[in-house]
C-alpha positions in Angstrom: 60.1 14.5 9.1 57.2 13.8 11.5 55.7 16.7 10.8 55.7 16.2 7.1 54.2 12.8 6.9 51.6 14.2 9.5 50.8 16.5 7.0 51.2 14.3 3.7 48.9 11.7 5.7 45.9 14.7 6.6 46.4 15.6 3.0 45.3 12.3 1.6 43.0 11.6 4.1 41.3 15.3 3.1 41.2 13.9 -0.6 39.4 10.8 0.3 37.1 12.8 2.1 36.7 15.0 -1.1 36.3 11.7 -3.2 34.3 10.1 -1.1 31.7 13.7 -1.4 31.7 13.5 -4.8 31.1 9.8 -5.5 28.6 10.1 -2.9 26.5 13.2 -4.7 27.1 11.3 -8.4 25.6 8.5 -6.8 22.5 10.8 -5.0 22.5 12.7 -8.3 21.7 9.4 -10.3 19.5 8.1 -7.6 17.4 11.0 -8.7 17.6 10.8 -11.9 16.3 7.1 -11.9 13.4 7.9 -9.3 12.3 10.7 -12.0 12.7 8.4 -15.1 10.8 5.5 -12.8 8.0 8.1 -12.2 7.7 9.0 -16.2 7.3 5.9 -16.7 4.6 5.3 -14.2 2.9 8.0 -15.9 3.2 6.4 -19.4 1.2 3.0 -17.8 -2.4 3.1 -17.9 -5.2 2.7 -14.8 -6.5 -0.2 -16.1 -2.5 -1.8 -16.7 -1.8 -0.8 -13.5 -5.1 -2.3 -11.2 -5.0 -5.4 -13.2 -1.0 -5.7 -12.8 -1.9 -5.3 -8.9 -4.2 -7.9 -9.5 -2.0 -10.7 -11.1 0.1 -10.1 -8.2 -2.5 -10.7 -5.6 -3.8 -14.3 -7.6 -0.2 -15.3 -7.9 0.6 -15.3 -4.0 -2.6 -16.4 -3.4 -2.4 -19.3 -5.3 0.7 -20.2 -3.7 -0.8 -19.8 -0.3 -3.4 -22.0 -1.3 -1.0 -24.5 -2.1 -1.2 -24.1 -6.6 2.7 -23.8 -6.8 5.5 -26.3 -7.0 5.8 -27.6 -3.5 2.7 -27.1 -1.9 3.2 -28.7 1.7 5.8 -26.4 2.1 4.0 -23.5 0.9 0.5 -23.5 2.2 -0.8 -21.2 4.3 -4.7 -20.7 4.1 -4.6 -17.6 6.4 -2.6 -15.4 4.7 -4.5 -17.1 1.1 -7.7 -15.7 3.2 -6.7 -12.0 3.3 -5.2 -11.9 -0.2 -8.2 -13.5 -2.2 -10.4 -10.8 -0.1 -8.0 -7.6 -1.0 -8.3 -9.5 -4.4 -12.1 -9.5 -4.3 -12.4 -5.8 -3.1 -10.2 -4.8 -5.9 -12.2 -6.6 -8.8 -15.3 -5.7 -7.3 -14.8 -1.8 -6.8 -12.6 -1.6 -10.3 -15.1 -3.6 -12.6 -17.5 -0.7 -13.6 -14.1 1.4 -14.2 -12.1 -1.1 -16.6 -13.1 -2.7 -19.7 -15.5 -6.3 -19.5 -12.8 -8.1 -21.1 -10.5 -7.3 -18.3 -12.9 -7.4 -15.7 -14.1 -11.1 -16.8 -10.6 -12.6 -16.6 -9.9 -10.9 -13.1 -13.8 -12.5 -11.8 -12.9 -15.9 -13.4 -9.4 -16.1 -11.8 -11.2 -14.8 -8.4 -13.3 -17.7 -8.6 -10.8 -20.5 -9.2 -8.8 -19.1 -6.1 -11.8 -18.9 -4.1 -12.8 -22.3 -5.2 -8.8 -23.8 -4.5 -9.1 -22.1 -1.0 -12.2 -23.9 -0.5 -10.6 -27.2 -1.5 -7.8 -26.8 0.5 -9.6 -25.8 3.7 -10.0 -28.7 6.0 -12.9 -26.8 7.8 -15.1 -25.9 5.0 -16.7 -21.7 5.3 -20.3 -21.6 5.2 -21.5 -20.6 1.7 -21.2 -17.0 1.6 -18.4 -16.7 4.3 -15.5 -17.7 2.5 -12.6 -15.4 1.0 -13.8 -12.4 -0.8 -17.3 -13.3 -0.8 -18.9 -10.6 1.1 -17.8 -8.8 -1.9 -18.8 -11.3 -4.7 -21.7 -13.5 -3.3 -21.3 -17.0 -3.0 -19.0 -18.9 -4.7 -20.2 -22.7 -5.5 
């Protein structure tokens, strides 16, 4: 009888095994399927949707850096506020010519009111012209 539950027990292992294959390449095949549907509809999104969805992002964790969200003692963090209002500046500066006024207007004017918050919020004020972003914009008063 040993030997038969040996057997019965290799048998069902095997068949989890099996099971577990399959599942597995369901689960790879709809992996794939949603990576190619994710990519189609990438390709259905305009330039101009995408850089200034890039940009939203950028002004939204910037102005919680700079301390513009619910609880900003906890929050602030001028150095990291530093890098993303300049990424933000070199985007909106090298995209303007390529995107519409309207949306390059919005994206200068929000620039400005996080350069002008990071200036607010600094302690140690940058000389005119050295603060975030403004080798890329001039400067900001």
């Amino acid at each position: 009888m040993t030997n038969s539950t040996d057997q019965d027990t290799a048998a069902q292992a095997a068949a989890e095994t099996v099971a577990a294959a399959a599942a597995y390449d369901a689960s790879e095949a709809e992996q794939a399927s949603r990576t190619a549907q994710a990519t189609r509809d990438i390709a259905d999104v305009s330039a101009v949707e995408i850089i200034t969805t890039a940009a939203v992002h950028l002004m939204s964790a910037a102005a919680v850096k700079c301390g513009l969200a619910d609880d900003p003692a906890a929050q602030i963090d001028l150095d990291e506020a530093r890098k993303l209002i300049t990424g933000l500046a070199g985007l909106v500066t090298a995209s303007a010519p390529d995107i519409s006024d309207m949306h390059a207007r919005s994206l200068r004017d929000g620039l400005r009111s996080l350069q002008l918050a990071f200036r607010e919020a600094s302690a140690i004020q940058d000389p005119i012209g050295e603060g975030p972003g403004e080798k890329y914009t001039g400067p900001v008063n």
